[in-house]
Residue, then its C-alpha position, 0 to 999 in steps of 0.5 A: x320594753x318601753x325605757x324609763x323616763x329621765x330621772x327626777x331627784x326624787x327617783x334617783x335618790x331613792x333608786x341610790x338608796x336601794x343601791x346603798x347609795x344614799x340615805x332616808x335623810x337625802x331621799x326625804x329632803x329630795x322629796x320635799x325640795x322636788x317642785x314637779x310632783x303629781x298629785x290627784x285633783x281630790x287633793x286640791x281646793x277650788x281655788x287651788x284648781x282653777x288654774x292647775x295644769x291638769x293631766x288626765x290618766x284615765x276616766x276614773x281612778x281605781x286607787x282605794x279611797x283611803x290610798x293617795x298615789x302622787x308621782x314625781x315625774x309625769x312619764x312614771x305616772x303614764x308608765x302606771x298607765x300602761x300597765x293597766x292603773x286607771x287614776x284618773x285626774x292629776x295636778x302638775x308641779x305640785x311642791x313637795x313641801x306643800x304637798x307632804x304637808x297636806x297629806x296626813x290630812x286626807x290620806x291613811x296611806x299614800x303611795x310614790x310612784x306606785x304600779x309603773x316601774x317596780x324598783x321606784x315605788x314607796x309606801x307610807x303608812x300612817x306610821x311614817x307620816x310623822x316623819x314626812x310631816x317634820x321634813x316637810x315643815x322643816x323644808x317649808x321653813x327653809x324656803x320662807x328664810x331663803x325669801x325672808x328679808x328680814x326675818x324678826x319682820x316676818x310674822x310666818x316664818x317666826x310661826x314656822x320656827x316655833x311650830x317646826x316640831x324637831x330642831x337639833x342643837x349641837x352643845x359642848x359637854x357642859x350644855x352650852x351652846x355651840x357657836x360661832x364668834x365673830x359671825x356677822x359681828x356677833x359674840x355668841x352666834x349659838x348654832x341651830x339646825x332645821x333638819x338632821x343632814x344640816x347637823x350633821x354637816x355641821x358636826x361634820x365640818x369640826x375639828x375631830x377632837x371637838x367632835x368628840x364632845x359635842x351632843x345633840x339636843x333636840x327641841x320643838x319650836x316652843x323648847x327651842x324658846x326655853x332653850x334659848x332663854x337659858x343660853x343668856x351668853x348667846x346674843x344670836x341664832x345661826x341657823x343651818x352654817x354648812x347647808x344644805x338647807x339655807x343659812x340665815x342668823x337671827x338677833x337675839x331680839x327676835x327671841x321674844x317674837x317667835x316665842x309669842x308667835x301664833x301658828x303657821x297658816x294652813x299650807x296651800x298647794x302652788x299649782x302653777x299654769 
């Protein structure tokens, strides 16, 4: 019997979660951070393809037409081969965030790692899509703010703050916001987290008597905006303190601009040589 191939994140974290090891929220955002996924050429745009490192795994695919079978290292989708799945051309190091948030696009299911080893496939159907569309925006986000120099300058990342469709907010009792004196010279920095494993490593990191009070609210990016206007005491937005996703503080000035933003531009998928 031929081994597995090493293990990429993605493979490892889900076989974890199989084991009770790890939970939906690691194995999304595994996913998502994953730079080397494989995905069908019918997927790409010409542009998109024009310089894509391309595999062939058979002369045609049998997958049905309204599936997508995409693979999170080359050595399973040659696995799938072996044991007789023809799918024909794929692209190499396809990012995940670009990938998950083009799927809902053309697919009504979609397949990882699918007919090479048993224990590593998932499926998704159009009922799970909402949820790898919001991880996906949320982690497209999180590497906009991790090359963003300044962040009120940069008109897409404002767009994606105001598009993200879930942002999760830890408040005391009274509906104010938490925040963190004193950060980056602010009074009133209020904390606001792009995934729920950020929030819960915030909330995490409190003191347990005030982890007894706080509460979550979660808004879209346009509640985000309202919220934020009704928190007059807070002067800043920090986003992410304790990861994993990246941690960045935003000036109350900004506000106004993603408030006003327009929406993101259509994700491209980064096919390198």
């Amino acid at each position: 019997m031929i081994p597995p191939p090493p293990m990429s994140r993605p493979r490892a974290v889900r076989l974890a979660q199989a084991r009770g090891e790890a939970d939906t929220n690691e194995v999304l955002r595994a996913f998502m951070a994953h730079k080397e996924w494989l995905a069908p050429i019918s997927l790409f745009e010409g542009s998109e393809v024009a310089d894509a490192r391309k595999l062939s795994l058979g002369s045609r695919t049998q997958v049905p037409a309204d599936e997508i079978w995409i693979f999170s290292e080359q050595g399973t989708a040659i696995q799938a081969t072996r044991n007789g799945t023809l799918l024909g051309c794929y692209v190499k190091g396809v990012r995940g965030d670009a990938l998950f948030r083009r799927l809902p696009e053309v697919a009504s299911y979609v397949v990882i790692n699918g007919g090479g080893y048993e224990d590593d496939r998932l499926d998704f159907d159009r009922s799970g899509f909402d949820q790898l569309l919001r991880w996906a925006e949320a982690v497209s986000l999180e590497r906009a703010l991790s090359a963003a120099d300044a962040i009120e300058n940069d008109p897409e990342l404002l767009a994606r703050m105001r598009a993200l469709d879930a942002w999760y907010l830890p408040l005391f009792g009274d509906g104010r916001m938490i925040a963190k004196a004193g950060h980056e010279g602010y009074d009133q920095p209020g904390v606001a987290c792009s995934t729920p494993d950020s929030y819960a490593a915030f909330v995490n990191a409190l003191d347990p008597a005030m982890r007894q009070q706080v509460k979550r609210m979660v808004v879209d990016g346009k509640g985000l905006c309202v919220e934020l206007q009704n928190q007059t005491q807070v002067d800043a937005l920090y986003l992410n303190p304790f990861g994993p996703g990246p941690t960045a503080t935003l000036p109350r000035s900004a506000f106004d601009l993603i408030k006003s933003a327009g929406p993101p531009p259509r994700p491209s998928l980064p096919a390198p040589h």
